[in-house]
C-alpha positions as CSV (number, residue, x, y, z in Angstrom):
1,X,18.3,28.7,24.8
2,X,21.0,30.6,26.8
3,X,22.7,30.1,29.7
4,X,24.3,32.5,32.1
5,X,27.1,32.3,33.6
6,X,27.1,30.8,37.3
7,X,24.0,29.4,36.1
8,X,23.0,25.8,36.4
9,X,21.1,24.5,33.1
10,X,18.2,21.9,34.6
11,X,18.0,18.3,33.1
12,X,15.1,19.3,30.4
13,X,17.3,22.3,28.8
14,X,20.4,20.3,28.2
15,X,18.4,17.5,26.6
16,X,16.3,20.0,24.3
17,X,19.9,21.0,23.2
18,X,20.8,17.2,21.7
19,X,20.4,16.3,18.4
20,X,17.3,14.3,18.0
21,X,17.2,10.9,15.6
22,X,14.1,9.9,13.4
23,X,14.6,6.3,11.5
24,X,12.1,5.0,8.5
25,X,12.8,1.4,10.6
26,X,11.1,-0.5,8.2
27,X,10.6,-0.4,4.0
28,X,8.4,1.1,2.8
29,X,6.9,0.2,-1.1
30,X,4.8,2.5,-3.7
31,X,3.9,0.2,-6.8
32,X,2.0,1.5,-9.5
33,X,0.9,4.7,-7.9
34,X,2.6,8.5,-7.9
35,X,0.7,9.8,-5.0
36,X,2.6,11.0,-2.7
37,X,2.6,8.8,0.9
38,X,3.5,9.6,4.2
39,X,6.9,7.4,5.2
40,X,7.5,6.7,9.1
41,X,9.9,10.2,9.3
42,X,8.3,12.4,10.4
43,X,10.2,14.9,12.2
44,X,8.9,17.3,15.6
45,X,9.6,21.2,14.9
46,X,10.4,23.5,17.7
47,X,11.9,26.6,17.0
48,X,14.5,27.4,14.8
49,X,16.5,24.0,14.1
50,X,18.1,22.1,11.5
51,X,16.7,18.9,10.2
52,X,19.2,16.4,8.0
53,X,17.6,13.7,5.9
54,X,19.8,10.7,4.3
55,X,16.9,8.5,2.6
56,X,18.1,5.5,0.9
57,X,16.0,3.8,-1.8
58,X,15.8,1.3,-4.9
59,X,13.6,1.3,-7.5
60,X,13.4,-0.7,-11.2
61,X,11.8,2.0,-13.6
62,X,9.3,4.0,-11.8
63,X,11.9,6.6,-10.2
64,X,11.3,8.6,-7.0
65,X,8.8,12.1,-6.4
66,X,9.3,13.2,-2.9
67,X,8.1,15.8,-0.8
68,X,7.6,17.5,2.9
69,X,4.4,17.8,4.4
70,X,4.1,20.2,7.3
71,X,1.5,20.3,10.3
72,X,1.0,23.2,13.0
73,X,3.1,26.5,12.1
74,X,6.3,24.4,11.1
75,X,7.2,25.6,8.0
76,X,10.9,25.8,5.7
77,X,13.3,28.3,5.7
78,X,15.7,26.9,2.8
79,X,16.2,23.2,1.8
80,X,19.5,22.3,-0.3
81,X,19.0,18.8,-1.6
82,X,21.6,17.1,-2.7
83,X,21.0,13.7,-5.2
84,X,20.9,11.9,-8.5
85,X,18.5,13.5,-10.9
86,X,17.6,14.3,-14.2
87,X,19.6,16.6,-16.1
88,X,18.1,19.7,-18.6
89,X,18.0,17.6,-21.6
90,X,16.8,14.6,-19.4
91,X,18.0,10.4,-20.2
92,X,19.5,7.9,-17.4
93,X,22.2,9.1,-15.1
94,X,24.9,6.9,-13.2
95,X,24.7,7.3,-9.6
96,X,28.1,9.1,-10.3
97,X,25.7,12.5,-11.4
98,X,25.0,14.0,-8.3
99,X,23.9,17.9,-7.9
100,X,22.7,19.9,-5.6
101,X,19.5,22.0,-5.7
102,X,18.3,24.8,-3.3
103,X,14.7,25.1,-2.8
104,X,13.5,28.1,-0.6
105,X,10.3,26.6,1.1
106,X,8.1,24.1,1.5
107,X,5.9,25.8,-1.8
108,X,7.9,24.1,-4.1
109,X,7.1,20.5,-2.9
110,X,8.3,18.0,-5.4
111,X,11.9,16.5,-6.9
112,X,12.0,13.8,-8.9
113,X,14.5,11.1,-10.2
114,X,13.2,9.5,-13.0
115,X,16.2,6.7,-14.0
116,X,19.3,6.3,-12.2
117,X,21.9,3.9,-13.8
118,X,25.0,1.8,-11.9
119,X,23.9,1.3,-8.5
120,X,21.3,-1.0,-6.6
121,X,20.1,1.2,-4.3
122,X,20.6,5.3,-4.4
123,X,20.3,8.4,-1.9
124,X,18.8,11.5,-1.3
125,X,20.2,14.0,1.4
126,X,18.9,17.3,2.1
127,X,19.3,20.0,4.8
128,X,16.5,21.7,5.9
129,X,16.8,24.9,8.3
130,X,12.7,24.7,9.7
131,X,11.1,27.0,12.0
132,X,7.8,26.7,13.6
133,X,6.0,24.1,15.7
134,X,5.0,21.4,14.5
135,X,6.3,18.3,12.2
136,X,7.6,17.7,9.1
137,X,6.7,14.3,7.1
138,X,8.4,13.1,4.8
139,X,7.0,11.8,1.5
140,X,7.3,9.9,-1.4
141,X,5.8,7.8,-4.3
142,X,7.0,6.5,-7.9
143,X,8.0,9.4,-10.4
144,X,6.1,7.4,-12.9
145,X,3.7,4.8,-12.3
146,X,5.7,1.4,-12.7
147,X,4.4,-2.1,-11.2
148,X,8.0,-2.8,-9.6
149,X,8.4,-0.9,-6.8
150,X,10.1,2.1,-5.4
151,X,10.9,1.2,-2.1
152,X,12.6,3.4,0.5
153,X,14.6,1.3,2.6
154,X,15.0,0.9,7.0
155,X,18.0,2.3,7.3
156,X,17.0,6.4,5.8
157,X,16.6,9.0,8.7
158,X,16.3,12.6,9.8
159,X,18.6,14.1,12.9
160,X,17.2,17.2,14.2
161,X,19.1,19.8,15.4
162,X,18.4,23.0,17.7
163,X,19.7,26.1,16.1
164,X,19.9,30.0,17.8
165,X,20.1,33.1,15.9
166,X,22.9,34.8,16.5
C-alpha cells in the first residue's frame, strides 16, 4: 500500500499497515505421539508480509518436531530459525547452543530438538517472509515418542507484519 502525497489514507488502510498479534493462549501437550498437531497460531497471510514466531516450550525426553502448515496460496519465501538443536555428531546440548538455520520454503517442513540440557523451559524463534493468501499453522509434536510431555506453553506467539517491495 502507497499513499500519495495530499492524500488522506481511510481508517481500513492505516490498520492493514499495523503489526498484527497471534498468541498460543493456552498449553498445549503431545504425549507419546510424533504426529504433528495443529497449535492455536495460526497466522492470516495477505500479501507480502513478515511473520515472527517466539514459541516457548518444555519437554522431559521426547524433544520437539515442528512445522508450518499452509492453506489457500500462502506459501514461504525464506524462514531463518533460530534455536537449540542437535549438533552433526548429535548428544544433549545446554540451552547455551543456539544456531541459526535458513530454510528456503515451506518443502522442507520439519526441525527437531531432540535433548536440551540446563533450562526448564526452551525457545524457538523464527522469521518467516510469507506471501500469498491464506494462513499459516503452526505445528508441533514430540521428536520421539516419550510418555512425559512436550508441551508448548501460553505465552508463544506470532506478530505479523505487512511488507512492500521496494
Amino acid at each position: 500500500m502507497e499513499f500519495q502525497a495530499g492524500q488522506a489514507p481511510t481508517a481500513d488502510e492505516l490498520t492493514a499497515l499495523v503489526p498484527g498479534y497471534v498468541v498460543q493462549g493456552t498449553q498445549q501437550d503431545v504425549a507419546s505421539s510424533t504426529t504433528l498437531e495443529d497449535s492455536n497460531i495460526v497466522v492470516p497471510i495477505d500479501g507480502l508480509c513478515e511473520v515472527r514466531l517466539s514459541v516457548r516450550y518444555h519437554h522431559q525426553g521426547g524433544g520437539i518436531r515442528w512445522a508450518w502448515r499452509a492453506t489457500g496460496t500462502a506459501d514461504m519465501a525464506s524462514r531463518d530459525i533460530l534455536s537449540a538443536g542437535e549438533n552433526a555428531s548429535g548428544g544433549v546440548h545446554d540451552i547455551s547452543d543456539m544456531r541459526f538455520r535458513q530454510i528456503v520454503t515451506l518443502d522442507q517442513p520439519h526441525d527437531v530438538t531432540s535433548s536440551i540440557s540446563g533450562a526448564t523451559s526452551h525457545m524457538i524463534s523464527e522469521r518467516c517472509i510469507c506471501t500469498g493468501e491464506g494462513e499459516i499453522v503452526f505445528q508441533f509434536a514430540q521428536n520421539v515418542s516419550h510418555a512425559d510431555a512436550t508441551q508448548v506453553l501460553e505465552a508463544s506467539f506470532a506478530t505479523v507484519q505487512p511488507l512492500r517491495e521496494l
